[in-house]
Each structure stands twice: as structure tokens, then as C-alpha cells.
C-alpha positions as CSV (number, residue, x, y, z in Angstrom):
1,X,-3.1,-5.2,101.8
2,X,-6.2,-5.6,99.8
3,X,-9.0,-2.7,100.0
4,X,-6.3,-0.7,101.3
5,X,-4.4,2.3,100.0
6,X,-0.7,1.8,99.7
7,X,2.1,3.8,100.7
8,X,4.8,4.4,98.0
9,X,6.9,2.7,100.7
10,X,4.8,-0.6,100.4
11,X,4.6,-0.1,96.7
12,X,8.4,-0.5,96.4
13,X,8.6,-3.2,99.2
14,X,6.1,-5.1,97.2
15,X,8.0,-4.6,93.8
16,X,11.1,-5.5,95.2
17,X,9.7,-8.9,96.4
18,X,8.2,-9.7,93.1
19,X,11.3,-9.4,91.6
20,X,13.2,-10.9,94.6
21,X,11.1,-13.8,94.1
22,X,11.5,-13.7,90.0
23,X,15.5,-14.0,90.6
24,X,15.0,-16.9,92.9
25,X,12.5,-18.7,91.2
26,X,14.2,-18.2,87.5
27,X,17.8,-16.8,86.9
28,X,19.2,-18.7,89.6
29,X,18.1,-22.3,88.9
30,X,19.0,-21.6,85.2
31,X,22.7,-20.4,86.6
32,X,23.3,-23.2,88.8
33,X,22.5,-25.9,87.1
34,X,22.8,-24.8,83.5
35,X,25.4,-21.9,83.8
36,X,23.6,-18.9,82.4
37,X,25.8,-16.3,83.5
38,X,29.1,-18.4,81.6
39,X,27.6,-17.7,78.9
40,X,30.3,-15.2,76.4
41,X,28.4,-14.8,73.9
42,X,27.3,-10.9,73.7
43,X,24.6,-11.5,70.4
44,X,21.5,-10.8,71.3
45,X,19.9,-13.4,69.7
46,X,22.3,-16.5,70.5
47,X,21.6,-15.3,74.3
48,X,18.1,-14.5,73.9
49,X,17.4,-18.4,72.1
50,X,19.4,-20.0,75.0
51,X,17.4,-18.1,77.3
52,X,14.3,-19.4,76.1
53,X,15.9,-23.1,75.7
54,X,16.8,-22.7,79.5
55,X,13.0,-21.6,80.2
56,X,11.2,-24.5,78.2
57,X,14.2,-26.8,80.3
58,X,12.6,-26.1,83.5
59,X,9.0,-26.4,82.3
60,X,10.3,-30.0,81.1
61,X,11.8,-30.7,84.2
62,X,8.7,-29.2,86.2
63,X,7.5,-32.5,85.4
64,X,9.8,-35.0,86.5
65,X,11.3,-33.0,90.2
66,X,8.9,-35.7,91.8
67,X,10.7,-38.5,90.2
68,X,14.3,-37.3,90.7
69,X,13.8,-34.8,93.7
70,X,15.8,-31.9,92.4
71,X,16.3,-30.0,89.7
72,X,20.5,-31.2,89.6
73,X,19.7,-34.3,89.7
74,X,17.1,-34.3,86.8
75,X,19.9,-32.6,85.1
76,X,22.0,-35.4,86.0
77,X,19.8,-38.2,84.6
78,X,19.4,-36.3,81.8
79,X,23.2,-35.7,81.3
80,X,23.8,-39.7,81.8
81,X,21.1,-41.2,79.6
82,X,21.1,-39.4,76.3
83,X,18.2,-41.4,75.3
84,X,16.0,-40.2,78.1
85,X,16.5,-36.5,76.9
86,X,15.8,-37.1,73.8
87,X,12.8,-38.8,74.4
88,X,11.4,-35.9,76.6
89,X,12.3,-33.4,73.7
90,X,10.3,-35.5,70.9
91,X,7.8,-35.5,73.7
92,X,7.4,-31.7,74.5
93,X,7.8,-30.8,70.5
């Protein structure tokens, strides 16, 4: 679509897959394997620094998907060997 005039058609098409991709991407990996979306808590700022724990989780586990193949089951390592989490925290500070 480059050097071209868009439609307002194509504009929302293309908005709508940005944000498509956005929800795919982000939201959802941080609801299934963290459970954003359990979350009850309606302060702004409780949900807002979880949020941005969730984010800096993935950048962490960006790192290691080679290693352990998936997202759940970096999660998983992480959940059984206490030490290993902490380590990658100390790491990452």
C-alpha cells in the first residue's frame, strides 16, 4: 500500500489489524498464562503495576522461549525452581 492513497475503508482495515495483532501478541499471552483478566482488583494503580510486571515478564521470558519452547512452559520452570526466578530478576534489575 505504500505510495498509494488509502481508502478510509483500508484505513480502518489496517487499524483493526494493528490492534488485532496487539491483542494477540500481548493481552492474551499475559491472560493465559498469568491470568490478567482474574484479576479483582478495580485500583488503578495496583492494576496498572501488575500490568507492567506482566510486560517486563514476557521481555524476561523473550529470552529463554528457545530454551523451554513456550511461554507455559517457561512459566512452569519458573513456577518449580524458585531459585531460577530469582536469579533472572537480580539479573534484569
Amino acid at each position: 500500500m505504500e505510495g498509494k492513497e488509502l481508502s478510509p475503508e483500508q484505513w480502518l482495515q489496517l487499524i483493526r489489524n494493528h490492534w488485532g495483532g496487539i491483542e494477540n501478541r500481548n493481552h492474551w499471552r499475559r491472560d493465559a498464562c498469568w491470568g490478567e483478566d482474574r484479576t479483582r482488583s478495580r485500583n488503578r494503580n495496583i492494576v496498572g503495576a501488575l500490568a507492567l510486571l506482566r510486560n517486563a515478564l514476557l521481555a524476561i521470558a523473550a529470552d529463554h522461549t528457545d530454551t523451554y519452547g513456550s511461554l507455559p512452559a517457561f512459566s512452569e520452570a519458573c513456577e518449580h525452581d524458585t531459585s531460577f526466578a530469582l536469579r533472572l530478576i537480580r539479573r534484569h534489575l
